[in-house]
N, C-alpha and C positions, 0 to 999 in steps of 0.2 A: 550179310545184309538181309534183314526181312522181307517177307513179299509185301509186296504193296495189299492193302485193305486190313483188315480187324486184328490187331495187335493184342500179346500177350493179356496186357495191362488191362485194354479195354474188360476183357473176361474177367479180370479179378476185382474190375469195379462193380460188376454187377454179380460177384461172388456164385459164375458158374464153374469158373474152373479149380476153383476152392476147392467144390462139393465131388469134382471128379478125382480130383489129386492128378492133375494132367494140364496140361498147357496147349492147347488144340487146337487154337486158332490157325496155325499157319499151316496145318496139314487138313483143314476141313475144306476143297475147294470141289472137292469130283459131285456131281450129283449120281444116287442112287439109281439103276437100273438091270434089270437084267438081260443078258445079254442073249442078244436075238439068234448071230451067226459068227462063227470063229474070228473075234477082229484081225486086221491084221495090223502091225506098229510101222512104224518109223524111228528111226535115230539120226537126230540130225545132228550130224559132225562137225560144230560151228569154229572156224579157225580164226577167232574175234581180233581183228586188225588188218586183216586181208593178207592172204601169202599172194609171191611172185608166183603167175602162172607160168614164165616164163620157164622158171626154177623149179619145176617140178612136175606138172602134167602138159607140159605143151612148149617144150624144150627147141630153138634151133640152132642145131647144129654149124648151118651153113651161113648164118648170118653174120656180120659184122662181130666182131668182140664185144665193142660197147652196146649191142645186144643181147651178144650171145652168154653172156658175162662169164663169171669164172667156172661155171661146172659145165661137164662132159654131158651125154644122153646117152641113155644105155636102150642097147633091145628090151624088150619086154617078150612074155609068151606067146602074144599077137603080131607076126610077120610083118612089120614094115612102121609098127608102132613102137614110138619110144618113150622113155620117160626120162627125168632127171637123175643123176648118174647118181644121189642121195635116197632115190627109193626104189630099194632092191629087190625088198621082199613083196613092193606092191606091183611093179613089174614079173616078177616071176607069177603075179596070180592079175594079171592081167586079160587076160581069156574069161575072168569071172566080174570083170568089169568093165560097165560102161562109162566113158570120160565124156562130158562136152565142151568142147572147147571154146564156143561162142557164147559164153553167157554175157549179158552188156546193159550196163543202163547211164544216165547220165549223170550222177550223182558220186561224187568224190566226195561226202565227207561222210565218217565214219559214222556219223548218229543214223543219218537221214537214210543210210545204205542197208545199216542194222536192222532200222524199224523195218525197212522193206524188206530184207531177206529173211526174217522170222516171223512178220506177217501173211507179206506176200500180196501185199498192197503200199499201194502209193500213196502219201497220206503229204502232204504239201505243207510245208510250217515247220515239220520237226526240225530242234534243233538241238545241241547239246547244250546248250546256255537255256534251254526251256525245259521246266518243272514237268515230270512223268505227268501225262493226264490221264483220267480217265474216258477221255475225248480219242485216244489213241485207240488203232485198229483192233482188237483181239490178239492175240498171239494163234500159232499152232494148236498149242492144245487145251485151249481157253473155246477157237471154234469147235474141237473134237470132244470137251463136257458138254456144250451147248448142244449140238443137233447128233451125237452118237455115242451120249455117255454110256460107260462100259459098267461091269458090274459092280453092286454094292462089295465096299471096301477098297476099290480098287480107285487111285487119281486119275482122271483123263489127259493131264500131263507130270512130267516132271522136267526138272532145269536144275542142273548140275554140272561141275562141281562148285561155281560161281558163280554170284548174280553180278553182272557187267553194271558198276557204277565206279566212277572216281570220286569220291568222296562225299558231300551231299548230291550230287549230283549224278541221276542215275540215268542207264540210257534207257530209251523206251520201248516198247514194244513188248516188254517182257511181260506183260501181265493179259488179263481176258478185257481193259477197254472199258468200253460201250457197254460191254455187255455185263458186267460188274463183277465186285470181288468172287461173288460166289463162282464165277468161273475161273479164277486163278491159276496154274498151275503151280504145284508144291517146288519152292525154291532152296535146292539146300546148297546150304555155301561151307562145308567141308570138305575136306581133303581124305578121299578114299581110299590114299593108301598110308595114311598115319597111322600109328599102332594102336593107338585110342578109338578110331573112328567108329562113329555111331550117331544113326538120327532119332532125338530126344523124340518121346511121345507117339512113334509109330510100333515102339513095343508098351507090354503093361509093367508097369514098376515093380522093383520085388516086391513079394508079399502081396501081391493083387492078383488073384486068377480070374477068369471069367462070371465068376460065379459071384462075388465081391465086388466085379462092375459091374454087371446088371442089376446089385442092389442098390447101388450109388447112382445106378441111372434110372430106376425107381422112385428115390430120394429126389433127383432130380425132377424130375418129371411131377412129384405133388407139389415143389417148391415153385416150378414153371406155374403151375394151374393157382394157384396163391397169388400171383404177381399180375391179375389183370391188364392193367395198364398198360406196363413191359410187351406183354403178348399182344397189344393191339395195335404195338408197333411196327415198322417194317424192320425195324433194328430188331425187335426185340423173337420176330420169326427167323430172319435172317438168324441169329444166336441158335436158335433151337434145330434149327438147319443143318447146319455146322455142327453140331453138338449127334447127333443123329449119325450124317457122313460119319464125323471122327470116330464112334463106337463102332460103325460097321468097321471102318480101315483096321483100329484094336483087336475086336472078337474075331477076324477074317486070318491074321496072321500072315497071309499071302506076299504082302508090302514089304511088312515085318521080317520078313524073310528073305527080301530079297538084297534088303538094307545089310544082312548078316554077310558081307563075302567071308568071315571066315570058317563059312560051308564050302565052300570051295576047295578042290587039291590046291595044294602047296602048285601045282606042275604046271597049273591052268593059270593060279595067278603070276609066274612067274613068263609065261609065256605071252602074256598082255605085256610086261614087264612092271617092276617092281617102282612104279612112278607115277605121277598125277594123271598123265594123258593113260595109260594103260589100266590103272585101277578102276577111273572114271569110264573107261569104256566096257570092263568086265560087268562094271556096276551097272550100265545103260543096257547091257545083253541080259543079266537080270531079272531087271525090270519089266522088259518087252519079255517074258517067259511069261512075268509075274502076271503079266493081262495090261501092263501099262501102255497103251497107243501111241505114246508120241512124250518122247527121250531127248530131249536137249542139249547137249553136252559140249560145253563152253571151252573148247583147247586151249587155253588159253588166259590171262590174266587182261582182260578187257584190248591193249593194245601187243600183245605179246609179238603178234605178228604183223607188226606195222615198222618194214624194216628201211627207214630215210636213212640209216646209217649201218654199215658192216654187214650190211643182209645175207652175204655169204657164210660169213663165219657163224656168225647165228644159226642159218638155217641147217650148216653141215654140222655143227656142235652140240647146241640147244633145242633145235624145233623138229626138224625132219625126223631124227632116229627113231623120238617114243612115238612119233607121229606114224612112222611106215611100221614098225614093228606094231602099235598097238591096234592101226586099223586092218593089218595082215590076220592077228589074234582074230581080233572078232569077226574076220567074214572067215577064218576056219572055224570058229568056236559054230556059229551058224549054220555051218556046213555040218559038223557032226550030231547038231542036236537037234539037225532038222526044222530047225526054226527059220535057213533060208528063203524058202519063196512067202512066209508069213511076215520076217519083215524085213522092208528097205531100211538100207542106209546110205545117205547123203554127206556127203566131204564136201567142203566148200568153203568158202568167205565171203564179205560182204562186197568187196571188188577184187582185182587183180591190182599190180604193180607196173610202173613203168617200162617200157620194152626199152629205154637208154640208161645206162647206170651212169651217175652220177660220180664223179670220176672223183671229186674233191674227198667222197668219205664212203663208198661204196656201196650207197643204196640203191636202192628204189623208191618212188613215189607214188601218191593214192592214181591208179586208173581204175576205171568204170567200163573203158570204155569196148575192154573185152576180158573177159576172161574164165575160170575154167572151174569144173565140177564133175567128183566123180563119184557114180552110182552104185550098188550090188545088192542082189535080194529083192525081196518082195515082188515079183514077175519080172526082174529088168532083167534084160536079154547081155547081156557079158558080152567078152570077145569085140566089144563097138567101140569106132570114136563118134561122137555125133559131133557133123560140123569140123567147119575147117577156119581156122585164122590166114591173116596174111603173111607175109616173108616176116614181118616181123614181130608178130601176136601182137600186131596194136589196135586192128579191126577185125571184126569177122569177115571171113569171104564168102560165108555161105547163111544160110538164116538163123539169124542173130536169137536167142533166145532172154527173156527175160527176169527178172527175181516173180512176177507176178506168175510166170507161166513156171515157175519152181513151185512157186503158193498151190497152183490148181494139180502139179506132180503128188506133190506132198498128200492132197484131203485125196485125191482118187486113189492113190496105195493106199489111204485109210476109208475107201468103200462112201465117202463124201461128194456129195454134191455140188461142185466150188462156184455153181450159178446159184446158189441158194440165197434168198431175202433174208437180211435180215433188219432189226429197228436200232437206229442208233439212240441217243438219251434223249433226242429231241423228237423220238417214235418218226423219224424220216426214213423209207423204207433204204435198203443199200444193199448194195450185191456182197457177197463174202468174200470175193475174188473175183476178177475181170482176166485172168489169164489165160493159156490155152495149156492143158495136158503136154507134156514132150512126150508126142507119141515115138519116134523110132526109138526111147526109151525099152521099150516094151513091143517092139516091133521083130 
C-alpha cells in the first residue's frame, strides 16, 4: 500500500521523476537538518490486533481456568515475576525489562485504539468505515520530522513491514495529519526476509553514480527555474522539497544501507530468526543505527493478533515463538552494539483480551480495559513490573496508565517536548500530547 500524500504518477505528470530516472515521491518525507545532539530512537513493536495480556506478560496462575486459560506461567530472571509459559527467552532476560501491566483505556474497537496508540492522542470520530484524513493526529514520526528533524538523508520515521489497511480502507493514524504529507513517514510494505527484498529508489540504479545525479539534478534544477508558474505554487515547492530530501537520502547512502540486510552475518540473521517478525525487527535495529528516530514495526498482518477464536493454538504455533525469539534477538543485538541506552523499544498493542475464554471456540475478545506493555533500552530501568492488575487482569489495581501517557514516553525517549503547540489545518493552536511521561519507567 502507498503512503498517503504525492504519488508516483503525480511526478511523472509534471515530468520530474522522468528527468531523475527515479520514482521519489514515497520516500521524500524527512525534512533536511543537521543534527544538533546524538538522537536517541525508538522501535515501536506494534502487535496490530491486540494480544492476550493474560497470555503472555501478566499470566494468573491461581485464577479460575476459564481465566487462567490453557498455558502455564513460567519464572522469569526477576524473583517472584512470571510470564506466559510461551515466552522463554523473554523471561530469561527479564531483569533487562520493564513490563506494565496497567495500560487501559476505553475504547475496544480496533481503529479508534490504533489511531491512539501510534499517535498517542485521543482523536474522537475515528472510525474504520471512515476515509484516512488528513484531519487525523500526526503519527510518531511524522511529530519527530516536525519539531526534531534528524539529519539530511536521513527519514524521521519509518513503518514496516506493512501498512495496516484492509482493502480500500485504511486504518488511520499512520501518516503526519494536520501536519501534512511533507511529514510522512516512509511506508514500506515488503517483506524483509524474502529473497528478492529490496526498497525501490533508496539506492541509485545501475549505471548512475553520484556524479550522473547531480548532473540530472542540475538539469533539473534549470527545468525548475523555466516553469514559473509551477514554482509559485505550493504544489509545485512542495515537489522541489521532496525532490531536494530525496537526493540527500540517494547521495547520503546511510538509509540505503541499512535497507541492505544482506550485510549482515548469516548468524545474526538467523538469530532474529529466518521470518517476517525476525527480519522486520533486524531491519528496525538497522535503521535506528542508521540515525532513523522512530521504527514502526507492524507484527503483524493488520488483525493477526485479534484471537475471538483458537487463541491458544495460534498464539503457541503462529505468533508467540518469532515474536519471543525475535524481540530476545534485538534487545541482545542492542546490547552488544551498544546501541541500548540510545534506543527504546516498546512491545505492545492496541488493547488487551478478555480475562474469560470463551468456551464455545477458545478465544478472547477486544478489552481495553487493562492491559500490558513491555519496555527495554533507551534509560528504562529493567528488572521492573510497573503496576499491578487485579486477580483477574481485568482492572488495574494500581494507577492505571494510558495510550496518551505511552505518546508523551515515546517524544521524551526521543528528547521531545510532548506539551509542545502545535496548528492544526484550521491554524487552531493544539497540544502534541496531553499525557504524562511513565516515570518509574526510568526510575
Amino acid at each position: 500500500m502507498p503512503p498517503i500524500g504525492l504519488r508516483r504518477r503525480e511526478f511523472l505528470q509534471v515530468g520530474y521523476s522522468g528527468l531523475l530516472g527515479l520514482g521519489l515521491a514515497a520516500f521524500t518525507r524527512s525534512v533536511a537538518a543537521e543534527r544538533r545532539a546524538k538522537p536517541k530512537a525508538v522501535i515501536l513493536v506494534f502487535q496490530t490486533g491486540a494480544p492476550s495480556h493474560i497470555d503472555t506478560f501478566d499470566p494468573k496462575p491461581d485464577a479460575p481456568a476459564e481465566i487462567r486459560g490453557e498455558f502455564g506461567a513460567i519464572d522469569t530472571a526477576v524473583p517472584g515475576v512470571k510470564f506466559g509459559e510461551y515466552l522463554p527467552l523473554l523471561a530469561a532476560r527479564a531483569d533487562k525489562l520493564a513490563v506494565v501491566r496497567t495500560f487501559a483505556h476505553k475504547d475496544n474497537n480496533h481503529t479508534a485504539a490504533t489511531h491512539h496508540i501510534i499517535t498517542g492522542a485521543l482523536q474522537p470520530g475515528v472510525r474504520f468505515d471512515k476515509p484516512l484524513s488528513r484531519d487525523d493526529w500526526p503519527c510518531y514520526g511524522a511529530g519527530v520530522g516536525y519539531l526534531r528533524p534528524p539529519a539530511a538523508g536521513v527519514p524521521a520515521g519509518v513503518t514496516l513491514p506493512t501498512f495496516l489497511a484492509e482493502g480500500p480502507l485504511v486504518w488511520p493514524g499512520q501518516h503526519a495529519g494536520f501536519l501534512g504529507p511533507k511529514f510522512d513517514p516512509w511506508q514500506i510494505d515488503k517483506n524483509p526476509n524474502a529473497a528478492d527484498f529490496r526498497v525501490d529508489n533508496v539506492s541509485l540504479p545501475p549505471g548512475l553514480d553520484v556524479t550522473h545525479l547531480n548532473d540530472r539534478l542540475a538539469l533539473l534544477a534549470e527545468v525548475n527555474r523555466q516553469q514559473p508558474a509551477l514554482e509559485q505554487s505550493a504544489e509545485g515547492r512542495k515537489l522541489t522539497d521532496q525532490q531536494k530530501q530525496a537526493a540527500a537520502v540517494l547521495t547520503s547512502g546511510a538509509v540505503a544501507r541499512a535497507f541492505d540486510l544482506n550485510r549482515e552475518p548469516a548468524r545474526t540473521r538467523d538469530r532474529y530468526g529466518r521470518h517476517p517478525f525476525g527480519q522486520s525487527l533486524l531491519l528496525a535495529r538497522r535503521l535506528a543505527e542508521a540515525g532513523v528516530p522512530m521504527i514502526q514495526a507492524n507484527m503483524g498482518r493488520v488483525q493477526n493478533w485479534d484471537s475471538h477464536s483458537d487463541n491458544f493454538k495460534r498464539l503457541k504455533n503462529v505468533l508467540l515463538p518469532p515474536l519471543d525469539r525475535g524481540v530476545s534477538a534485538l534487545l541482545d543485538d542492542l546490547t552488544e552494539t551498544g546501541l541500548i541506552d540510545d534506543v527504546m523499544v516498546v512491545v505492545t498493542g492496541e488493547f488487551g483480551r478478555t480475562p474469560k475464554v470463551d468456551r464455545s471456540n477458545a478465544g478472547r475478545d477486544h478489552w481495553a480495559a487493562c492491559y500490558s506493555g513491555a519496555f527495554f533500552g533507551g534509560g528504562v530501568r529493567g528488572g521492573q513490573v510497573v503496576g499491578k492488575s487485579d486477580a483477574t487482569a481485568a482492572y488495574p489495581s494500581t494507577v492505571p496508565y494510558s495510550p496518551d501517557d505511552l505518546g508523551a514516553t515515546v517524544y521524551h525517549a526521543l528528547g521531545i517536548d510532548h506539551t509542545t503547540e502545535l496548528r492544526d489545518r484550521q491554524d487552531r493552536p493544539v497540544q502534541l500530547n496531553r499525557g504524562s511521561v511513565i516515570q518509574p519507567l526510568f526510575g
